[in-house]
N, C-alpha and C positions, 0 to 999 in steps of 0.2 A: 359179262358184258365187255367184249373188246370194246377198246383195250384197257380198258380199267381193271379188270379181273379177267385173269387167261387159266383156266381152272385145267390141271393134269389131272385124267382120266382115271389114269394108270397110280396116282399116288393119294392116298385119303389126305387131306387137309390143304394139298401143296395146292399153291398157287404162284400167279407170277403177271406182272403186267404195272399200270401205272399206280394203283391205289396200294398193292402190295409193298413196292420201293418208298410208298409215303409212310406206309403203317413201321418200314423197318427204322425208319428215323426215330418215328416215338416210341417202337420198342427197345431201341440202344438208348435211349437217354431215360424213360420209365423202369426198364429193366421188366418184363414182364412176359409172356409166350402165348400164344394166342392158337388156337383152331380154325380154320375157315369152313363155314359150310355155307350148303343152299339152304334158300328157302322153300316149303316143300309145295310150294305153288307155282316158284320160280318167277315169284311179282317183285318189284319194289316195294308195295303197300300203297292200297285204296283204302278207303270210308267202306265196310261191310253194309250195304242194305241201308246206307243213311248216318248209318249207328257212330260211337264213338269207337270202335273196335275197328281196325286195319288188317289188309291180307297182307301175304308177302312179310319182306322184313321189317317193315315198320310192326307187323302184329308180334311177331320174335321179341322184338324191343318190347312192347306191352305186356308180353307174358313170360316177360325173363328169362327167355329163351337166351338171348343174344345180350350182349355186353357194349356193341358197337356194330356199326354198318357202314358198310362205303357203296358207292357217293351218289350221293340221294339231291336231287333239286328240292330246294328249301320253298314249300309253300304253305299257307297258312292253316290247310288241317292238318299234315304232317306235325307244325312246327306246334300244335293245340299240346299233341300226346308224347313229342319226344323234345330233346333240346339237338339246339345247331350252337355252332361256335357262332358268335358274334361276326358279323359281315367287318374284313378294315376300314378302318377310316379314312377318307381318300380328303383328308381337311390338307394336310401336308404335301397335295401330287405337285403342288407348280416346284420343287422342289427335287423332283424324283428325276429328274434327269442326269443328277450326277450324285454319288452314293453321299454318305454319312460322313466318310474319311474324306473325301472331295471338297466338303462345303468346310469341316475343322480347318485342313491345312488351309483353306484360301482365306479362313478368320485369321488362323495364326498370322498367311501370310502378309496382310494388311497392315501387322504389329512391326514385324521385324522386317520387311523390305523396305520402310521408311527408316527405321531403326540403322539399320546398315548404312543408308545413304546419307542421315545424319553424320554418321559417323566418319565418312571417306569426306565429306563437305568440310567437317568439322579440325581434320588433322591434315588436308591436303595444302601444299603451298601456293596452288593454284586458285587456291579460291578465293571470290572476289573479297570477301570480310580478310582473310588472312592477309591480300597483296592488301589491303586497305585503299581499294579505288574507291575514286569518289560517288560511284551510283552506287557503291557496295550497302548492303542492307541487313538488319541482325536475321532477318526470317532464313539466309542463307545457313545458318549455323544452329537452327532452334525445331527441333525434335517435331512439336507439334504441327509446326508449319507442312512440315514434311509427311506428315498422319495425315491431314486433310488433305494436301497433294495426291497422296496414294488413293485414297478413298475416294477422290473428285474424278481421277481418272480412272479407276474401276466401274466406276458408275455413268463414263461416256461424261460426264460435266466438265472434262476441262479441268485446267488447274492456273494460278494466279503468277508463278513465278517459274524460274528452272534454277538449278543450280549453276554455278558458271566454270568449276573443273568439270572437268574431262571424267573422271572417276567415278562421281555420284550419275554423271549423265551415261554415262556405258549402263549404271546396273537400271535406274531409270526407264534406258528403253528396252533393256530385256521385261519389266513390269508389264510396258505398252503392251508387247508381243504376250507374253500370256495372258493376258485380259483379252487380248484379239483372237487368240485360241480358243478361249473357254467360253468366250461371247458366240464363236462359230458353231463349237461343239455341243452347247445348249439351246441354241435356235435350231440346230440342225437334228438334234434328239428329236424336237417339238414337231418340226417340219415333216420329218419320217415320220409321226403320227399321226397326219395330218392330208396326208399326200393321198391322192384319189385316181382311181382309173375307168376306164370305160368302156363297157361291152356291150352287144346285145346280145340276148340270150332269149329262150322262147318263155318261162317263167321265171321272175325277176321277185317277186312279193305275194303275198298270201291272197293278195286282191286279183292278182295274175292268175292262180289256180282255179279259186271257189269261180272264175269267170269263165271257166271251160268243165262246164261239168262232166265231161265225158272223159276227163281225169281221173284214173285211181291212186288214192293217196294211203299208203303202207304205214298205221303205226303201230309200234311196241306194247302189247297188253300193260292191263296195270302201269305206266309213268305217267308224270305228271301230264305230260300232253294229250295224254289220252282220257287222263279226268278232266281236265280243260275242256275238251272236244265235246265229253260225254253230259258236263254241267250246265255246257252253253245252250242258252237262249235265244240270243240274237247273235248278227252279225256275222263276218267272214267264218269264225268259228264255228255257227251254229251251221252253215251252209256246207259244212265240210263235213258234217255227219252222215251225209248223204251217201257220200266218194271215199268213207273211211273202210279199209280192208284191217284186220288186226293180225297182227303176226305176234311171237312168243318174246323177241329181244331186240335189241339193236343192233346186231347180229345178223339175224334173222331178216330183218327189215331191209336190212344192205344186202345180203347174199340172195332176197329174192327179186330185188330190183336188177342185180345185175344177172339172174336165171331169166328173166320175164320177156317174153315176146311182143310185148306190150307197149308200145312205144310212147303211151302216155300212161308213164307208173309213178311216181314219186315218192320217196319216202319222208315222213314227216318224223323228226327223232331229234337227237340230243345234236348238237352244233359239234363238239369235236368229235363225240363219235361219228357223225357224218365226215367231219373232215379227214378223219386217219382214212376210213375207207373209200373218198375219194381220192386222197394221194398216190394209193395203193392203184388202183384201178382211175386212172385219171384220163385217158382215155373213152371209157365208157360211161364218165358219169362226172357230173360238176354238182358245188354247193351253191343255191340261190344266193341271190344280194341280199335278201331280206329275213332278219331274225325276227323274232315273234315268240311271247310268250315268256319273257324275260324272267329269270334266276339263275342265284348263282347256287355253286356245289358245295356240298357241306358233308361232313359224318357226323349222321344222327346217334343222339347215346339217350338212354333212359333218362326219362326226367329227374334232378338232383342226383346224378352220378357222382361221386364224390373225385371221380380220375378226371373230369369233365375237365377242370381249370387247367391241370397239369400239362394233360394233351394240348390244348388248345395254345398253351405257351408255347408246347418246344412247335407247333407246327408256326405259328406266327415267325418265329426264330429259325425257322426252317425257311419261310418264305423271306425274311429281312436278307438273311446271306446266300441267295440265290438258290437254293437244293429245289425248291417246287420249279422255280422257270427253268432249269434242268429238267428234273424230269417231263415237264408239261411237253417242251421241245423237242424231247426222246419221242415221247411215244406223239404229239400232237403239233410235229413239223407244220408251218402253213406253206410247205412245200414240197417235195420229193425230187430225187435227181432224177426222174424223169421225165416229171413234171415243171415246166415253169410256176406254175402256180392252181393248183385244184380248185381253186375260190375264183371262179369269174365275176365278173360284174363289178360295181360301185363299191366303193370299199370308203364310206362317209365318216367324216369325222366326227366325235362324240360330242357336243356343244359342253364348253366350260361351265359348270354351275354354280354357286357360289360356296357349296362344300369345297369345290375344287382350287378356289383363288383363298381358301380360308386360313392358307399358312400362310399367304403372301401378303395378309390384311395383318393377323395379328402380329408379323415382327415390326412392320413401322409403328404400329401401335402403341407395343411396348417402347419401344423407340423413344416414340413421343412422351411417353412417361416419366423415360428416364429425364428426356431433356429437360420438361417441367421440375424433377427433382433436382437437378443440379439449378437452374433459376433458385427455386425455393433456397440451396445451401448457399447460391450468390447473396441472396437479398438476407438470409441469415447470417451471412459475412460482413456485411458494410452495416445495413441498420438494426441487427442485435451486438453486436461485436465491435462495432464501430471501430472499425480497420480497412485498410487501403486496399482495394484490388493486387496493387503491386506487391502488399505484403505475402499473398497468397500461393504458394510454391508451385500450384499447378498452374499459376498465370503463365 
């Protein structure tokens, strides 16, 4: 299945394509060597006749045939007879715009660029506590004043004082200026995700097709969309039973769309394999606006595989340090240089859900906790201990 698997004719087991460069990451950190074969129907794996029993490679998996398989859309008979990795957690995306290292050093930097500025305030002869003017004031020379400063304007709040050398105010507005940086380059992430265009096209959505029935609609024996098609009842799906042609791959399904003389053909298939060979052939053929039928990709392994958790680490760890959005963008550019862009139409934004805002609830949270515990050690300060605010070193 380009381009996931590019199978060499000419060499038994060799392979090469996107799923291959994934499996060599978890064979360099598993240490382990692997065979590739087909399956001898050449299916992904259906439901046999109803039964609990699967064609294709999901039945391989059933009959320990196979060890592993790539990459299978994760649905809920598949997912009955084999195991998927765990889908990520997307609790932490408001987040994901600037890496792991990004967000440390700007915690660090919150510490030590107040830290500094105390310090140039604190030994400078210029400053108004050292010249001892009379508006002069102790906050000019006091650490935490200077914390909440930082922190007030990172956060667009403003802040209460300035320093009055020349010294603390230089490194000061270099602060401003990267707060103004990082504010543009995090809204600007967001915004690039967010950003919409507009075409017309002759079919746009799945309600656009099933509404010309004199449509032939091309899909891949055996995938999920094709059990989809074949289970449905009602609605747009069940309407497309009609205008269904079956072909043997995804493959198959692209190279007979662009063979076809046929000027209402469509192929209905997996979303990036549609898109590589739209890129390719971008002239003769565009991807609709409208996806349908939603999952994500996964390698199914035998239920209680014991290598199950191992793999599932280094590929997570594979995806944290960028190796999968490499490869995705090797083989599944959303563009080609010949192409301005293979994907016409409405490119919408995904609505925020409350998985999504879920990192950015619980850090004030915690937050707030902490502040209520420092309350609690004030109030155990003065009425268990009965001692002075002023006695207390972090005042």
């Amino acid at each position: 299945v380009r381009p996931y698997v590019i199978y060499d004719e000419n060499t038994y087991g060799k392979v090469t394509g996107h799923a291959e460069d994934v499996l060599n990451i978890v064979r360099e950190n598993l240490n382990f060597s692997t065979i590739v074969l087909k399956p001898p129907d050449g299916q992904f794996g259906a439901p046999i006749n109803g039964t609990q029993r699967f064609s294709g490679c999901i039945g391989e998996l059933q009959n320990g045939k196979a060890d592993l398989a790539v990459v299978f859309a994760v649905t809920n008979l598949r997912y009955a007879v084999s195991a998927y990795p765990p889908p990520a957690s997307k609790i932490w995306n408001v987040f994901t715009p600037m890496t792991l290292q990004v967000w440390l050093l700007l915690a660090a930097s919150i510490f030590i660029v107040p830290f500094i500025i105390y310090l140039l305030a604190l030994f400078s002869p210029f400053s108004a506590w050292n010249l001892k003017l009379s508006f002069a004031f102790a906050d000019e020379v006091w650490y935490k004043e200077y914390l909440w400063s930082t922190i007030g304007s990172f956060l667009q709040q403003g802040q209460d004082f300035y320093p009055f050398a020349m010294s603390p105010r230089t490194v000061m507005v270099f602060w401003w200026l990267l707060t103004v940086i990082i504010f543009g380059a995090y809204t600007g992430d967001l915004t690039a995700h967010l950003a919409t265009s507009v075409s017309s096209l002759t079919i746009r959505t799945l309600e656009d097709l099933v509404s010309m029935p004199y449509y032939t609609a091309l899909v891949p024996r055996g995938t999920n969309i094709h059990t989809a098609i074949d289970m449905a009842t009602s609605g747009p799906m069940f309407q497309l039973k009609s205008m269904t042609v079956l072909v043997q791959s995804h493959e198959d399904c692209a190279r007979k769309l662009l063979a076809s003389t046929n000027p209402y053909t469509v192929c209905i298939a997996d979303q990036k394999s549609n898109l590589y060979f739209a890129n390719q052939f971008c002239e003769k053929m565009y991807v609709a606006d409208e996806y349908f039928n939603f999952y994500y990709l996964a390698w199914p392994v035998p239920k209680d595989a014991f290598y199950a958790d191992a793999m599932n680490l280094i590929i997570r760890r594979a995806k944290e340090n960028g190796l999968v959005d490499m490869l995705r963008l090797k083989y599944f550019p959303t563009s080609s240089s010949e192409c301005s862009s293979a994907q016409g139409g409405i490119s919408d934004a995904e609505p925020i859900n409350l998985e999504g805002i879920g990192g950015s609830c619980l850090v004030p949270g915690v937050l707030y906790l902490i502040g209520l515990l420092i309350l609690l050690l004030e109030l155990f300060w003065t009425a268990c201990l009965n001692k002075d605010p002023l006695q207390c070193v972090l005042f």
